[in-house]
N, C-alpha and C positions, 0 to 999 in steps of 0.2 A: 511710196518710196521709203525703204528702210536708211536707220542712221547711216550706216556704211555707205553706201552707195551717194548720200547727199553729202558725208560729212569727212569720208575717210575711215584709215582705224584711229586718228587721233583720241588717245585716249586724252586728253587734255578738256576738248570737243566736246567726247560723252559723258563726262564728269560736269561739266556746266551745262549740258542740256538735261543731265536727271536732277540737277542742283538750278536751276535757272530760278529767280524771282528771290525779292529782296529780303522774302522772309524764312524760306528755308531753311537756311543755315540755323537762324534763333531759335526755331521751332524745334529741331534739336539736337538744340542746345538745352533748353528750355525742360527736353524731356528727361533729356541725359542726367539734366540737375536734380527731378524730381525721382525719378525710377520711373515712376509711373504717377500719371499726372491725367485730372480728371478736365474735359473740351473749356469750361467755365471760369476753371483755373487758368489752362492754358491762357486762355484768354485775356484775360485781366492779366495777365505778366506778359503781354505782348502790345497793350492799348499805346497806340490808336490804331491799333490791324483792324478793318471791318470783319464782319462776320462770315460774309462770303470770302473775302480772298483768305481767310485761316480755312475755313470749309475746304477749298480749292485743294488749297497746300496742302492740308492733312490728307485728301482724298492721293493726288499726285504722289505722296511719299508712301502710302500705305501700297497703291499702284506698283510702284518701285520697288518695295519688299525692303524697307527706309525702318518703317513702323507699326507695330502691332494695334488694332482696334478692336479693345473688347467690348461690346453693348451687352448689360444687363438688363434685363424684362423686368423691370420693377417700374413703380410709380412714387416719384417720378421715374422719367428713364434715368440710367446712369450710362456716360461712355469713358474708357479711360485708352489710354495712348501710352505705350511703349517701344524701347527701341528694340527693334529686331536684332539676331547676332550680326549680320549684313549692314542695318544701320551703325554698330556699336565699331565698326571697321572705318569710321569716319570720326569717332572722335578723336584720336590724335592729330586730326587735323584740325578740330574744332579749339579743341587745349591750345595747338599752339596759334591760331588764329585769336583766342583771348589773348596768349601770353603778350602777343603782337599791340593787342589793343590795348594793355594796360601800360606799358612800356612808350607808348606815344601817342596817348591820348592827351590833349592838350587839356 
């Protein structure tokens, strides 16, 4: 069953089902802050995210066409993570989703 037919054309909808799970949004955010930002990094600036559910989210947003994943053939390996121009169409929503948070953050 495709999104439309289960969900509508809400764009409202499809925006939180390619945005779904608690970490996506941070992730980048996270990216947006670095340029480019290497899996180890990411991580350690997202603890206590487990290993797998960052795994997940990265795989899902690079899916999506959210984030770029480049692997280098070295040893050790290296992976880095970018936003896509697609991705970078969501940080004005990210900005003012901070601005929101600074502003009444208790």
């Amino acid at each position: 069953m495709d999104f439309e037919s289960k969900y509508g054309k809400c764009p409202i909808y499809y925006t939180m089902s390619v945005m779904e799970g608690k970490w996506k949004w941070v992730i980048l955010w996270k990216i947006y802050q670095a340029k480019c930002i290497r899996y180890n990094k990411l991580r350690d600036s997202l603890l206590p995210i487990a290993h797998r559910t960052l795994s997940n989210q990265l795989k899902e947003l690079e899916a999506s066409g959210l984030i770029f994943r480049e692997q280098y053939n070295e040893v050790p390996p290296r992976v880095e993570y970018s936003l896509t121009e697609e991705g970078m169409t969501l940080i004005p929503i990210l900005e003012l989703m901070s601005k929101w948070g600074e502003k009444h953050v208790k």
